[in-house]
N, C-alpha and C positions, 0 to 999 in steps of 0.2 A: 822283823825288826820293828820295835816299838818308838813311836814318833807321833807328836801332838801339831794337830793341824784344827787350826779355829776353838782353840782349847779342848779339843776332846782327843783322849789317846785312842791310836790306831797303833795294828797288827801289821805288817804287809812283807809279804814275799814275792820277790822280782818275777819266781812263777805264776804268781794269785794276779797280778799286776797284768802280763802279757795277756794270760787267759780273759779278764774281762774285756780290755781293748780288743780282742782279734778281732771281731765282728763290728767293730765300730768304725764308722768313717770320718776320716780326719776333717775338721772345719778348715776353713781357712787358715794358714800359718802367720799369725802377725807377733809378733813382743815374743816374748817367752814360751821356747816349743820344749818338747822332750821327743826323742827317737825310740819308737819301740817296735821291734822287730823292723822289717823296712819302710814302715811310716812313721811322720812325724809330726803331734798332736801337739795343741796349744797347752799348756801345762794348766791353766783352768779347766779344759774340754777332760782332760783324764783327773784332774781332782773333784769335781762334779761326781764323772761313775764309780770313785773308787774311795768317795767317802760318802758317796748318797747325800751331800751335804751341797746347797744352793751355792754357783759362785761366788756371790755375795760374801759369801758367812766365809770366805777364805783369802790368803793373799797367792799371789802368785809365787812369789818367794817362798812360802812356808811348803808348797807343793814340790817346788824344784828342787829343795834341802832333801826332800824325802826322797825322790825320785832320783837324786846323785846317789844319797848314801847307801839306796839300791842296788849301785851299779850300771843305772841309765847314762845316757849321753842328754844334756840341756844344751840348747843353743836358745840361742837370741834372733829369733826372724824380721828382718826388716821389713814392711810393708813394700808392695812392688812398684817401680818406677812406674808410672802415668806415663801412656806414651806419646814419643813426640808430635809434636802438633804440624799439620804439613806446612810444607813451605810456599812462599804466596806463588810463584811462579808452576807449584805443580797446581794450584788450584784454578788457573787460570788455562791451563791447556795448553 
């Protein structure tokens, strides 16, 4: 499926797509993830290897457009709760 990401057209097929993630380990999930195979990548981390092109030079959106009209699953990852801070009574013994 042909699809313009940082104004330059790209090719990609949902199988070209799995193949180069397989070996790739996911970053942290925060904002904008996509699901491939049973992981799930920041949609910059996989628009990085699958345009050779610097995060920068892209939007997150323009990645995720590509990545739905694939066939992927996008979700939205929340950053993870901070955990609670203890209470005065357990810090006192």
């Amino acid at each position: 499926m042909r699809c313009v990401i940082a104004r330059f057209p790209f090719d990609f097929v949902a199988s070209e797509v799995e193949a180069l993630m397989a070996n790739v380990k996911p970053e942290p999930a925060t904002g904008p993830c996509v699901v491939i195979g049973r992981r799930t990548y920041p949609v910059k981390q996989v628009g990085e290897i699958i345009t050779r092109q610097d995060r920068r030079d892209f939007t997150a959106l323009e990645v995720t457009r590509a990545l739905r009209r694939l066939g992927f699953t996008c979700v939205n990852q929340a950053a993870p709760a901070p955990a609670p801070a203890p209470a005065v009574g357990d810090l006192l013994g």
